[in-house]
N, C-alpha and C positions, 0 to 999 in steps of 0.2 A: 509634494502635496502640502498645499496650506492648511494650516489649524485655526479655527474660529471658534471663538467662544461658545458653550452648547448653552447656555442660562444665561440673559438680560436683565439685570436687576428689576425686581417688580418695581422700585420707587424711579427709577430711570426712564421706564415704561411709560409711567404716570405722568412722569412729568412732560414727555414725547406725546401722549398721546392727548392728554386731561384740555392743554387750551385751546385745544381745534374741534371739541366736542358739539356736537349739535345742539343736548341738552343743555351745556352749561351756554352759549349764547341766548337762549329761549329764556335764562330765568331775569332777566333784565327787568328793575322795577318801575314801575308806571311812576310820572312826576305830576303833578297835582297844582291846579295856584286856584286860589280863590280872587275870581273874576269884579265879584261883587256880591254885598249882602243888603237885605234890606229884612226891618221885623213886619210884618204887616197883619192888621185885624185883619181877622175873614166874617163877614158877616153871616155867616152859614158852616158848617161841617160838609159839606157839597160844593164843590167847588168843577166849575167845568174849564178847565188848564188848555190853553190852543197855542199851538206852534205856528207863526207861519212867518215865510221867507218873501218879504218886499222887495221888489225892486223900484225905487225913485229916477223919473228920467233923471238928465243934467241938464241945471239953470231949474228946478222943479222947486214951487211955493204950494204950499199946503195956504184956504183960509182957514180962519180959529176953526176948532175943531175940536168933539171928545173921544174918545175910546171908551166900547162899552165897558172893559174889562183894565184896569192897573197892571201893573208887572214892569218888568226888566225890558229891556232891547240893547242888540247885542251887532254893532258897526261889523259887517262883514269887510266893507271896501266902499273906497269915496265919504264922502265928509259931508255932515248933516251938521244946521246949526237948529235946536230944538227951544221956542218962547214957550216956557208955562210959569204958570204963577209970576211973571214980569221978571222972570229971570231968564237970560239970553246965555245958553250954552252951546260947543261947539266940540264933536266929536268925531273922532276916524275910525279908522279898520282896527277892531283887537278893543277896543271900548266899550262899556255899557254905562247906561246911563236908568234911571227909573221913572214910568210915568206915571204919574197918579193918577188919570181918569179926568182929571182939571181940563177945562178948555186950554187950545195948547196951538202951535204953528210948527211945521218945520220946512225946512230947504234945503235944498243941496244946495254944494258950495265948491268951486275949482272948475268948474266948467264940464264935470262929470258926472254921471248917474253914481249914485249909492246905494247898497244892498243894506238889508236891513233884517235882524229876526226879532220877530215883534211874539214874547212871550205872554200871554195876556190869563187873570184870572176874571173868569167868566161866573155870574150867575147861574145855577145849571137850567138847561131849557126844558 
């Protein structure tokens, strides 16, 4: 007849059981990066905020143009070259960029469509 130990140390236990735990995978902390900031007057305390997801064909030319609303835009994928105020910028997927409501142009560029989130502050209606 074998003999085996009747008690497992509790801290032996711990250390067996403790990194394969469900819980402790779960507490994993969110990472954070600041994309972009811009300070911006708001001409009102009402502000009407719209999201929306563009998609631009490829070889695609906007003429001058304004946006009712200012804000951020945020390159999903494909590459946009954006004219406002006589300044020629060019941006890809994972970029943002700010428009200010200025008459403005833009294009895709690489021979592909570009996705676009066009964050706009609106007047409220």
């Amino acid at each position: 007849m074998r003999c085996f130990p009747t008690a497992i140390p509790i801290s032996l236990l711990a250390l067996v059981v403790w990194p394969w735990s469900p819980a402790a995978a779960q507490q994993a902390k969110p990472s954070e990066k600041v994309l972009f900031e811009q300070v911006v007057e708001l001409p009102s305390d009402k502000i009407n905020a719209k999201v929306r997801r563009v998609t631009l064909p490829a070889d695609f030319k906007t003429p001058e143009h304004t946006h009712a609303g200012p804000g951020p835009r945020y390159v999903l994928r494909g590459t946009v070259e954006i004219v406002e105020r006589g300044e020629t910028n060019t941006y890809g997927p994972g970029e943002v960029f700010w428009e200010s409501g200025s008459p403005m142009r833009a294009e895709t560029l690489g021979g592909e469509e570009a996705e676009v989130v066009i964050f706009e502050l609106l007047p409220p209606q």
